[in-house]
C-alpha positions in Angstrom: -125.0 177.9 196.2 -125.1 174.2 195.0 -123.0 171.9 196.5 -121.4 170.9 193.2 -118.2 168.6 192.8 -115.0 168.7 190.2 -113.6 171.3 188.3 -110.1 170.2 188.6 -108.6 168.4 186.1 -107.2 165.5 188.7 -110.1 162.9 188.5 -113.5 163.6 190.3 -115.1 163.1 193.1 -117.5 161.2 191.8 -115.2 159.7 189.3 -112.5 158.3 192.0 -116.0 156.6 193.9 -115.9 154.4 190.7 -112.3 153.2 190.7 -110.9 153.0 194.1 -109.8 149.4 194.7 -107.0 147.7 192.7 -106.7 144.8 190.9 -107.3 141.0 192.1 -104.7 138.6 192.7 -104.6 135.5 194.4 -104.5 135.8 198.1 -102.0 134.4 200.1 -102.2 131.4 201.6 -103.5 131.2 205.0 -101.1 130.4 207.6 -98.1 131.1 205.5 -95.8 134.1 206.4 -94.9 135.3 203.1 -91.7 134.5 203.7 -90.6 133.6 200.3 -91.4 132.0 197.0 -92.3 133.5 193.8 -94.4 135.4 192.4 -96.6 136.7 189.2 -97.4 140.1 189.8 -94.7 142.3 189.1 -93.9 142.2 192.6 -91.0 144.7 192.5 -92.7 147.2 190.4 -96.1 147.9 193.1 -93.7 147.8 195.8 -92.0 151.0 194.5 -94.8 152.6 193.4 -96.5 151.9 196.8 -93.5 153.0 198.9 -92.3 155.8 196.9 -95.4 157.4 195.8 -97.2 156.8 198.7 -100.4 155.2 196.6 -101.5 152.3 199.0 -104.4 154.0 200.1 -105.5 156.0 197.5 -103.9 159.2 199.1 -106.1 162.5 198.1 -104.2 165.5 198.8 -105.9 168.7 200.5 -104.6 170.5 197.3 -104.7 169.8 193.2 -101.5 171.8 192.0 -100.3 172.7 188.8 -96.7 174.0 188.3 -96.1 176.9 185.8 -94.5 180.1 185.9 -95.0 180.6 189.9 -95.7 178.2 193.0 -99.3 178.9 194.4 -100.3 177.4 197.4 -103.5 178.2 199.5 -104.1 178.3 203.3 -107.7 178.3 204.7 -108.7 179.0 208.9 -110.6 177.6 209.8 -111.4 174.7 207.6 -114.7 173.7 209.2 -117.0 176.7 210.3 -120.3 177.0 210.4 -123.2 177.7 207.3 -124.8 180.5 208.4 -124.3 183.3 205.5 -121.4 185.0 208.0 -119.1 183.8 209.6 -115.9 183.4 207.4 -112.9 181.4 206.3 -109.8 183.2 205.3 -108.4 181.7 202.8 -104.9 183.1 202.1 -102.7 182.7 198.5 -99.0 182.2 198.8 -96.8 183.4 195.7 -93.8 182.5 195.0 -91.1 182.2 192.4 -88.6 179.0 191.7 -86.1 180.7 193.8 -88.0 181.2 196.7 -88.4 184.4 197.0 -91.6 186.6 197.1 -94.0 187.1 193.6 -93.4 190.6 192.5 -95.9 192.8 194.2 -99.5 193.4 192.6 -99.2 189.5 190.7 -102.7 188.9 190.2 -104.6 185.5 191.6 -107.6 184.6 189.8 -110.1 182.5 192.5 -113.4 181.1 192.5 -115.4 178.8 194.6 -118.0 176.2 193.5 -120.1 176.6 197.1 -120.6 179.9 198.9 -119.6 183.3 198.1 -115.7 184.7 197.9 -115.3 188.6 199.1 -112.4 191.1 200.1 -114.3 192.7 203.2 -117.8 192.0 205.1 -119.8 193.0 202.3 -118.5 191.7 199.5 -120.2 188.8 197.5 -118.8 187.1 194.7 -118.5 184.1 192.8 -115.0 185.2 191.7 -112.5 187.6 192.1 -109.0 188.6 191.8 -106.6 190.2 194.2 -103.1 191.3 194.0 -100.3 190.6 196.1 -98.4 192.3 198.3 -94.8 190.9 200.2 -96.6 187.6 198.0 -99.4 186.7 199.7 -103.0 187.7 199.3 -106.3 186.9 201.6 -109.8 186.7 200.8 -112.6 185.4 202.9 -115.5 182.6 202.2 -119.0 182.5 203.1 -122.0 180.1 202.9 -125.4 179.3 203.9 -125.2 176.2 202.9 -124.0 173.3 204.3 -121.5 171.2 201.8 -117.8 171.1 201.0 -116.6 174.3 199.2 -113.6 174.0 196.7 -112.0 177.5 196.1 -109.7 177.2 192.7 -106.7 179.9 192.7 -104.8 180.5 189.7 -102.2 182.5 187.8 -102.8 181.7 184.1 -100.9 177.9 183.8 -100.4 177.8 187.6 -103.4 176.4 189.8 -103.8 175.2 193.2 -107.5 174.7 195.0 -108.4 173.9 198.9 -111.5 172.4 200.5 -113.4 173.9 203.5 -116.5 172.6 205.2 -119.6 174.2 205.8 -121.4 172.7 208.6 -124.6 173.3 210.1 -124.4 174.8 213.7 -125.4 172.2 215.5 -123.4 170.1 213.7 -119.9 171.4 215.6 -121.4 169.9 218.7 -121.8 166.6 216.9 -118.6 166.7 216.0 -117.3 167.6 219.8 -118.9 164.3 220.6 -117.1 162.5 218.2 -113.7 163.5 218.5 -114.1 162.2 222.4 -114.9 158.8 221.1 -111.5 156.5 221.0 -108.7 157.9 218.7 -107.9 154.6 217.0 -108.3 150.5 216.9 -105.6 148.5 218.0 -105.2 145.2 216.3 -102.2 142.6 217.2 -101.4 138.9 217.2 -100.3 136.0 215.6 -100.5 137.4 212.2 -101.5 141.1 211.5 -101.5 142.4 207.5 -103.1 145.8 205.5 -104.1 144.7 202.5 -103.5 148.0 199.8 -106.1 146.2 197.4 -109.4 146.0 199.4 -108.0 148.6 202.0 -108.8 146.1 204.7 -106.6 144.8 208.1 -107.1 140.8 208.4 -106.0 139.3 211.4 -105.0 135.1 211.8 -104.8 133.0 214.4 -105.0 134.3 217.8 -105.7 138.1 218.2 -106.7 140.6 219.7 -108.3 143.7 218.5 -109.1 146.7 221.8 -111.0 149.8 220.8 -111.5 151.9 223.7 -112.8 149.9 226.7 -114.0 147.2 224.1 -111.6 144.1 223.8 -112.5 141.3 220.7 -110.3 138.6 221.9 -110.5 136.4 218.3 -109.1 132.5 218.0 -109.6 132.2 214.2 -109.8 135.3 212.3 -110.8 138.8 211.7 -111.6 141.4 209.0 -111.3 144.7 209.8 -112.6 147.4 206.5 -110.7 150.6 206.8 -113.8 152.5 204.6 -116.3 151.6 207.2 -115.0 150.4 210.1 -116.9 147.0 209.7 -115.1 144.8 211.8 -116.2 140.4 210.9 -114.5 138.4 213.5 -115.1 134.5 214.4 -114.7 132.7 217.3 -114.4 135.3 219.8 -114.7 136.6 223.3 -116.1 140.4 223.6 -115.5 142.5 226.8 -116.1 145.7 227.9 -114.9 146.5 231.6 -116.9 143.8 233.6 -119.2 142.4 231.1 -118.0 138.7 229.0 -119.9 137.0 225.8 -118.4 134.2 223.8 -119.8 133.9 220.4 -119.3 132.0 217.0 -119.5 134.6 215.2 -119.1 138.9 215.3 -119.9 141.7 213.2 -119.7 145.2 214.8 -119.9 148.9 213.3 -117.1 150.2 215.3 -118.0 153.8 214.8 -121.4 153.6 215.8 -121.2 150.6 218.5 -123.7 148.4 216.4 -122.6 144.5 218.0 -124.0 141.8 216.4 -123.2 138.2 217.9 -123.8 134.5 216.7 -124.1 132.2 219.7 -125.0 128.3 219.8 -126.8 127.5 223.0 -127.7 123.5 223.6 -127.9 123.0 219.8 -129.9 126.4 218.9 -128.6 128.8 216.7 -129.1 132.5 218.5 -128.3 135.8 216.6 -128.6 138.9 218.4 -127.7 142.5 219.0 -126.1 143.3 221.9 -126.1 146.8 223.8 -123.0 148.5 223.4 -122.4 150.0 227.2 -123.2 146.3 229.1 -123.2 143.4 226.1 -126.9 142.2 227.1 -129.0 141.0 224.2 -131.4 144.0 223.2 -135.0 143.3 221.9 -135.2 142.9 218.0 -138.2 144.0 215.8 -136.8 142.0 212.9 -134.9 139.2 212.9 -131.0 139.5 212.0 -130.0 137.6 208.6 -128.3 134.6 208.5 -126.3 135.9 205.8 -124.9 138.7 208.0 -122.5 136.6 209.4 -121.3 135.2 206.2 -117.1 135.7 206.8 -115.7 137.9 203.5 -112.3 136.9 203.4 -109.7 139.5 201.6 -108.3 139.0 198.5 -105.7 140.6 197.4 -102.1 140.6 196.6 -100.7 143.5 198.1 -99.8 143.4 201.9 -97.9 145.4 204.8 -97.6 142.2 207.3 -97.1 143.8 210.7 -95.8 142.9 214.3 -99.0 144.8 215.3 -100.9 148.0 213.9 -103.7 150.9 214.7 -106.4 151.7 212.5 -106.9 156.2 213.2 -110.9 156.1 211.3 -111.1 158.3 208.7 -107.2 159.7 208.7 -104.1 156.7 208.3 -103.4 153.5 209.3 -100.3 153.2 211.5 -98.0 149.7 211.1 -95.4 148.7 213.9 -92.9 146.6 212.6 -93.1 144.4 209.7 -92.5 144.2 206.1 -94.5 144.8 202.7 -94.8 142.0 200.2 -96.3 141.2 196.8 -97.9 137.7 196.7 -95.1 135.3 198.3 -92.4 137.9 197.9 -90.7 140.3 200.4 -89.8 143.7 198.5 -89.2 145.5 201.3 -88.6 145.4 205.2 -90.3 148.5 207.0 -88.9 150.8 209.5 -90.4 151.1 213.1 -93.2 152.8 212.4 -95.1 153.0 208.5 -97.8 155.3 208.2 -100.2 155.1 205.3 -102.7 158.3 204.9 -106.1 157.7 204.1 -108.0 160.5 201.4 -108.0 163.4 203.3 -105.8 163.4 205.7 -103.3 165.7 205.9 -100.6 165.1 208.6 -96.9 163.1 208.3 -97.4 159.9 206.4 -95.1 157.6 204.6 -97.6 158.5 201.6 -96.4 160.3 198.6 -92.9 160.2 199.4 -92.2 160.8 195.8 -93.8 163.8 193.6 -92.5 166.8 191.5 -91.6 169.5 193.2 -91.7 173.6 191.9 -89.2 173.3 189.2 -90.5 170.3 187.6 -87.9 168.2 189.0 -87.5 165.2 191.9 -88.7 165.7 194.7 -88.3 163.5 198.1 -90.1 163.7 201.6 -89.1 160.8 203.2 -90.7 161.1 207.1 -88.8 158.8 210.2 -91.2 158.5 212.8 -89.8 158.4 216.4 -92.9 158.3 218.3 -96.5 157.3 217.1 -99.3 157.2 219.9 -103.2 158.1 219.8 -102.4 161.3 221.0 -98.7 162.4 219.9 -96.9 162.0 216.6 -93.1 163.1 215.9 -91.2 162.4 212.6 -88.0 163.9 211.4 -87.9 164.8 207.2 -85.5 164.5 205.0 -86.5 166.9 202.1 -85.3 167.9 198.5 -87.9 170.6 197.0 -90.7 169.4 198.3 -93.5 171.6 200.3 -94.0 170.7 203.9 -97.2 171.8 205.9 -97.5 175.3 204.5 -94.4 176.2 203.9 -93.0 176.8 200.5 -90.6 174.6 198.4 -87.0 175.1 198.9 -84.1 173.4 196.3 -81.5 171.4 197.9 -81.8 168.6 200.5 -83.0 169.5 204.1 -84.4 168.5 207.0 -88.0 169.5 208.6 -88.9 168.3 212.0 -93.1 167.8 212.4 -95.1 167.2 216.0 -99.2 166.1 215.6 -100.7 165.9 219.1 -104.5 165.1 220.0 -105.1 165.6 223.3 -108.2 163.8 225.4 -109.5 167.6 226.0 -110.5 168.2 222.4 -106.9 170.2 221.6 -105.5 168.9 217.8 -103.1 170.2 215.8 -99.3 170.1 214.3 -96.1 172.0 215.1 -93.6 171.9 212.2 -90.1 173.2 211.6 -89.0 173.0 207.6 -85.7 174.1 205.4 -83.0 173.5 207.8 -80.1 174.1 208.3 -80.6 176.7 205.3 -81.2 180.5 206.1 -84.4 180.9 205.2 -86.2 177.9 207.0 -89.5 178.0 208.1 -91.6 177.1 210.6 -96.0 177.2 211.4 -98.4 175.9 214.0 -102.2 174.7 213.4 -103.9 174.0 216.4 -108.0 173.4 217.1 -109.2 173.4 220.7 -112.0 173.9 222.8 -112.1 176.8 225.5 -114.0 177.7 227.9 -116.4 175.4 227.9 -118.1 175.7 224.5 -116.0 177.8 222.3 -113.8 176.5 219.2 -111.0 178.2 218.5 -109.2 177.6 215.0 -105.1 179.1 214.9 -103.3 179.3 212.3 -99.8 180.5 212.2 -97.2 180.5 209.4 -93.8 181.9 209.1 -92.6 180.4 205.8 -89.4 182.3 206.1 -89.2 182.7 209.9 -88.7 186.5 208.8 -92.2 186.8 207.5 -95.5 186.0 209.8 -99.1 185.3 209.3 -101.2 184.4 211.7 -105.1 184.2 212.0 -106.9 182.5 214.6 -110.9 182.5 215.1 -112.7 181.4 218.3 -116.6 180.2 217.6 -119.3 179.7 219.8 -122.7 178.5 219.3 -126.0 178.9 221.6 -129.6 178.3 221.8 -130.7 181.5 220.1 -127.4 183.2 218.4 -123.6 182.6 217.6 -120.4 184.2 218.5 -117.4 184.5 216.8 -114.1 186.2 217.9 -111.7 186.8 215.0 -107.9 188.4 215.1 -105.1 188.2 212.6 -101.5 189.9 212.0 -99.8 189.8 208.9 -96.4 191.1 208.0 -94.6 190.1 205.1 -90.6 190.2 205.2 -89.1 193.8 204.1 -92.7 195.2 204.3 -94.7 196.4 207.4 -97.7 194.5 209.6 -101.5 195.1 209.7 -103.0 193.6 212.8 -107.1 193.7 214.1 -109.7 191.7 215.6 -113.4 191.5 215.2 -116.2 190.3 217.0 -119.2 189.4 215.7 -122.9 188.5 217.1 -125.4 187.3 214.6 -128.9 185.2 215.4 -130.3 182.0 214.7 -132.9 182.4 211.4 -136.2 183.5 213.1 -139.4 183.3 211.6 -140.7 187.0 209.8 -143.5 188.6 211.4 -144.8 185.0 212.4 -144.8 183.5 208.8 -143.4 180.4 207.7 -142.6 181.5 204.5 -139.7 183.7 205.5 -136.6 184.1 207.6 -134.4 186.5 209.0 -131.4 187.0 210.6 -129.5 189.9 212.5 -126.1 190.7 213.5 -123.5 193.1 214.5 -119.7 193.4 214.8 -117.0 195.4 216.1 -113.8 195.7 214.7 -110.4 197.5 215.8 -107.4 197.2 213.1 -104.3 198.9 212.3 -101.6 199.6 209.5 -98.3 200.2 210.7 -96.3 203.0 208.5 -92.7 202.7 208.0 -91.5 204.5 210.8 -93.8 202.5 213.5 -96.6 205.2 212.9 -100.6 204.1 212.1 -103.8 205.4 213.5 -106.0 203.0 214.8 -109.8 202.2 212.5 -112.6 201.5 215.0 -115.8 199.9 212.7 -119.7 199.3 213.6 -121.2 196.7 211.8 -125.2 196.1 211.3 -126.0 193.1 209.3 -129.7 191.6 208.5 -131.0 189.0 206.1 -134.3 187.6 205.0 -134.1 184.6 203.5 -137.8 183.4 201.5 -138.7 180.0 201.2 -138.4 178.1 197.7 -141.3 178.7 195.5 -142.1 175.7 193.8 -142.2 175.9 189.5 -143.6 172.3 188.8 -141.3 169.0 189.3 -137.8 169.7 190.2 -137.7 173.3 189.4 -137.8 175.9 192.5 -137.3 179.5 193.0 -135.5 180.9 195.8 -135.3 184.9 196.8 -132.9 186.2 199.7 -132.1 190.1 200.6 -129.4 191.3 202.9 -127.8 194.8 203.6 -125.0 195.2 205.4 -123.8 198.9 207.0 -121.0 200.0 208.4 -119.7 203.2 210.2 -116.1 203.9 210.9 -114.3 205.9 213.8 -113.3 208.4 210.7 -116.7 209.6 210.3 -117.1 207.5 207.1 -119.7 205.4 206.3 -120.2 202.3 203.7 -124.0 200.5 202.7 -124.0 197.1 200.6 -126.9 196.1 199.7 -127.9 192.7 197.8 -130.6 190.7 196.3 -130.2 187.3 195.0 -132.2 185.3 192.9 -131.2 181.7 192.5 -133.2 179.0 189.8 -132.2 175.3 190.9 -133.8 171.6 189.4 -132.9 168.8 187.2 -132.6 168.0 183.7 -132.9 164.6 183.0 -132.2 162.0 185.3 -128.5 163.0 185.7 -127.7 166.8 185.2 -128.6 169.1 188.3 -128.1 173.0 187.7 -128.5 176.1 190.0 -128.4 179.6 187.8 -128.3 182.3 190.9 -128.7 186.6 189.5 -127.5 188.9 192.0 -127.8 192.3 192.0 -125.8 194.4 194.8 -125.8 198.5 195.3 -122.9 199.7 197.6 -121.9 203.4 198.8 -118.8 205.0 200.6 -115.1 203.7 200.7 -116.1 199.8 199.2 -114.1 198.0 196.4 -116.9 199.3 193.9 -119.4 201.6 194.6 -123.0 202.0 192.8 -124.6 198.9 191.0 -123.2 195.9 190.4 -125.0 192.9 188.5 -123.6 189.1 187.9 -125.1 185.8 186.8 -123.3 182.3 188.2 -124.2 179.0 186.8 -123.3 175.7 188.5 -124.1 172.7 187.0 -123.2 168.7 187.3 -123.9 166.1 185.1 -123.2 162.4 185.3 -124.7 159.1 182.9 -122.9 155.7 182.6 -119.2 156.6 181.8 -119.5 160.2 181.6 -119.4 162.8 184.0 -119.3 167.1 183.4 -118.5 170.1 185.4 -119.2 173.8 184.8 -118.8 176.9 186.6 -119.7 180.0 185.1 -119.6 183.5 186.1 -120.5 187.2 184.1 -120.1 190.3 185.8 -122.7 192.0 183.9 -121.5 195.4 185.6 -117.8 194.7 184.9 -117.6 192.7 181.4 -115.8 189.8 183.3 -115.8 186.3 182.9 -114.8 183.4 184.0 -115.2 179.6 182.9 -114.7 176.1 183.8 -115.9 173.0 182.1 -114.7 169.5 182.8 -115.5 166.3 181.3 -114.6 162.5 182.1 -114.8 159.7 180.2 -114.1 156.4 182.2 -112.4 154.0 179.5 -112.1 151.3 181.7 -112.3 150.9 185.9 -108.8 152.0 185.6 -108.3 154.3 182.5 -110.0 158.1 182.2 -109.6 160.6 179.3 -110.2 164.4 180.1 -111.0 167.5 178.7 -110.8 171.1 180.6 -111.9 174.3 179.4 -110.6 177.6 181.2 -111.2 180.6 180.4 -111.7 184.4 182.3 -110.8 187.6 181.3 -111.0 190.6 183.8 -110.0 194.1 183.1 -106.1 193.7 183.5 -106.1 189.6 183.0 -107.4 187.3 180.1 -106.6 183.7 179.6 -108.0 180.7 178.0 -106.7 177.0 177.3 -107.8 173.6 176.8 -106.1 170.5 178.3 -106.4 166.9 177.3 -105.6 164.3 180.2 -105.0 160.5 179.8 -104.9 159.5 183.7 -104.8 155.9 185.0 -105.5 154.8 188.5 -102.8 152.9 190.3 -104.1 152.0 194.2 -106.9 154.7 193.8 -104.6 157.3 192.9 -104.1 158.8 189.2 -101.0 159.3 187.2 -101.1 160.6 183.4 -100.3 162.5 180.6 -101.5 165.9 180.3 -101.2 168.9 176.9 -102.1 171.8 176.9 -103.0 174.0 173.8 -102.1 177.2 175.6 -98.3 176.3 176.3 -98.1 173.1 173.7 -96.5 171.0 175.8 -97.1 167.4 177.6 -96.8 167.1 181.2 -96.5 164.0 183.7 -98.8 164.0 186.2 -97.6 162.4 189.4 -99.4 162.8 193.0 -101.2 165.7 192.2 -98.3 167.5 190.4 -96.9 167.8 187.5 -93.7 167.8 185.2 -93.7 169.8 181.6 -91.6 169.2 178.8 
């Protein structure tokens, strides 16, 4: 499967790389305070969209949504897992109505995923499905064998929600042990500490100091800190680390990757070097380092959360102590103890999007107070009117939610969260990652969105020299309906090389699974499987150029404690290359015979095109999908037209008809990007009505 981008009708990936950033004012004057004057900017107008929507950095939500005639939200454990064909993701659809309560049993979700392969059960292969709902939830499970972000797009005709899971390769989760021990975040304080929302960039004047782990910058001028990169420019300093001292004119470091560069002048000669990160000793140089490196790029912008002090987390929010946000010379608003600003991405309490649309197409408010804010522990109290918080579902009405982050030196992350209080139905989940024993990650997840009803899956992973191991259990029991509980453990090799060729590889597996259905008087009979799995995966064959050919074959058997048995077997044939300079496209046939109790025994035959393209202003997206067995088909085409850096006009396409469902529509978007986030109009032919988009959702008229 391609690792193809978009499909949503919120702007791109590739689109948003083109217009994060905001406009350029006049920066303020060094040395002053921003303690008063005037101002040209409309300073009252970007405060208030920067402290009630939550735009200052650009905020990209681990969900698109789009409100009609039910709330859909979507759950996925574990949301990085490895790309190895077999191991899964559940991903999990919540259905709800405007009142709360639970879709009406058998509402159908339409889903589809532009990387790797959606199913209901182990041998199940799909580009899209649909699943019904029972107590309103459904679950499905994602695949891939290859590594990439996978989007997977739910839907109920005008309703549409999507989540994001990453495919990694194995050896990549050890990678990424190693870098969650590095330090959680970079302290910067002194004299006069600001964020600046335009450039996304901390600045630092006078006397400061910035710490990062056991490495101290001690600055006497000033210091430029880029959020994006972690680039930190810094002049006249002292660097330490534990015992080790250099004084230099000039620094610039790559904090994420240790990379110190120093400027030094010693008896009139002008040294640059690069200094080891463990003891600061000039290292030996192959090439000499640019003068130009150390060329300080001031920020300009006129935006700015001035702060007693602040912490930079990399790649999740910046955190400010104290302070006050201004525009130009002008204070618009003081700030409370602690401001959090979410970076794209990140998920957890933030003073971002405070302000959205919530179920019913009205206001709606999530206004976090943070009592405690450390590297490894994070506490804030909500107040709430219909908004959704951390899985679970919107409720009317104001109330309060309590939410607890921790991130512990052992590895152990995750979020405890307590939503909809004081009313009846309040809610309450848990998320948690960890290591355990030794080299296993475990991934829970655990939702009671009603503290009545309970869902909870949890997966531990392990990976060695020659195989992987994965340990899977869930229990789900909807409120008024009764629970379904099992585990499953599953073995499954490293690709090996067939019969000593280099052409081919294959991989084998098995699993064991116990699971159970409870009746309605406490009754159920326990289902013992057997799972054999194998694979064999050819190389590309070259067609000229950019074209290739790629076969892969896998059967998967399974024999039940009943006596039953099932068989799935598939072939795939997948065509990817290049038109053009800009349009890639990956056309995969797959044909699939399964036997025994399986969701739909005998032959089954389906095409899936997946395509991107992108030149100058433009950029398209389509996913395709025909169940040749079936007579199903789904489609997806969207296409962006950048007017400006700032403006974008969309088009999207949708259409799919299965054998109970059949929709189509076409929606015109006119977005424009405030603080790299996009607000617009939206119509629809469908429904014939315009809708406000605002952080992600949106309001019909």
């Amino acid at each position: 499967m391609p690792e193809a981008r978009g499909g949503s009708s919120s702007l791109t990936d590739a689109m948003r790389r083109r217009v994060t950033g905001g406009s350029v004012c006049r920066r303020p004057p060094r040395g002053h305070l921003l303690l008063g004057g005037s101002y040209p900017c409309r300073a009252l107008s970007r405060a208030l969209l920067i402290a009630g929507l939550g735009l200052a950095a650009g905020v990209s939500h681990g969900q698109d949504a789009w409100l009609g005639a039910v709330r859909l939200d979507l759950r996925a454990n574990p949301m990085r897992l490895p790309a190895d064909g077999k191991t899964a993701c559940r991903i999990q659809a919540e259905v709800r109505r405007f009142d709360g309560t639970a879709a009406a049993d058998g509402t159908r979700v339409i889903l589809n995923t532009d990387l790797g392969w959606l199913g209901m059960g182990e041998g199940d292969r799909r580009g899209s499905l649909t699943v019904a709902t029972r107590g309103g939830a459904a679950m499905v499970f994602l695949r891939s064998r290859a590594a990439g972000v996978a989007t997977v797009y739910a839907r109920i005709e005008d309703t549409r929600a999507s989540v994001r899971v990453s495919f990694i390769e194995p050896g990549g989760l050890a990678a990424r042990a190693e870098a969650e021990a590095a330090p959680r975040s970079i302290a910067v304080s002194g004299d006069w500490v600001g964020y600046c929302v335009d450039e996304n960039a901390v600045e630092a004047r006078g006397r400061s100091r910035i710490r990062y782990g056991s490495l101290t910058v001690d600055v006497g001028d000033q210091a430029v800190l880029r959020v994006d990169t972690m680039r930190l420019q810094a002049t006249n300093v002292v660097v330490r680390r534990e015992k080790y001292e250099v004084d230099a004119e000039a620094l610039v470091s790559d904090l994420l990757t240790g990379e110190l560069l120093v400027q030094r002048l010693t008896e009139g000669v002008v040294l640059r070097q690069r200094l080891s990160s463990s003891n600061l000793q000039p290292l030996e140089d192959e090439e000499p380092i640019p003068s130009g490196t150390f060329t300080y790029a001031s920020v300009e912008g006129g935006t700015w959360f001035v702060a007693n002090s602040l912490r930079v987390f990399p790649g999740e929010r910046v955190v400010l102590q104290g302070g006050a946000l201004y525009s130009g010379l002008q204070k618009v608003l003081s700030l409370p103890p602690y401001w959090i600003i979410a970076m794209p991405g990140y998920t957890g309490a933030s003073n971002s999007s405070m302000l959205s649309l919530n179920s019913a197409g009205g206001l709606a408010l999530d206004v976090p107070f943070f009592f405690q804010v450390t590297d490894t522990w994070t506490g804030a109290v909500k107040l709430q009117r219909g908004t959704t918080a951390a899985g679970v579902s919107a409720r009317e009405g104001w109330t309060l939610a309590v939410q607890e982050e921790y991130a512990g030196s052992s590895g152990a992350r995750g979020a405890l969260y307590v939503a909809g209080l004081p009313r009846r139905d309040w809610g309450l989940g848990l998320r948690d990652n960890r290591p355990l024993l030794g080299d296993f990650d475990v991934y829970t997840d655990l939702s009671l969105p009603d503290h009545e009803s309970m869902f909870l899956n949890t997966m531990a992973y392990t990976s060695r020299r020659h195989h992987r191991f994965s340990l899977r259990a869930s229990y789900d029991k909807p409120v008024g309906y009764t629970g379904a509980y099992g585990a499953t453990a599953e073995w499954l090799t490293h690709p090996q090389s067939f019969a000593g060729s280099s052409r081919a590889d294959y991989t084998v597996g098995t699993a064991l699974s116990l699971s159970r259905q409870v009746g309605t008087g406490g009754e159920g009979d326990w289902l013992m499987a057997q799972e054999l799995y194998g694979a064999l995966d050819l190389r590309p064959y070259s067609l000229g150029g950019p074209w290739s050919l790629r076969p892969r074959i896998e059967d998967v058997t399974a024999l039940y404690s009943t006596g039953d048995r099932t068989n799935s077997a598939r072939g795939e044939l997948g065509l990817a290359g290049r038109l053009g300079r800009s349009t890639d496209l990956r056309l995969v046939y797959s044909a699939e015979h399964a036997s025994g109790e399986v969701y739909q025994p005998g032959w089954r035959q389906a095409l899936d095109l997946y395509s991107t393209a992108e030149s100058g202003r433009w950029y398209a997206y389509l996913n395709a999908s025909r169940d040749l067995t079936n007579d199903a088909d789904l489609l997806t085409l969207a296409t962006d037209y950048m007017l400006s850096d700032k403006w974008r006009l969309g088009a999207l396409l949708t259409y799919y008809s299965f054998t109970e469902e059949q929709f189509q529509d076409v929606e015109l978007t006119l977005g424009r990007v405030f603080f790299g986030q996009e607000m617009g109009l939206r119509w629809s032919r469908q429904s014939g009505r315009l809708s406000v988009s605002v952080s992600g959702l949106s309001r019909t008229f």
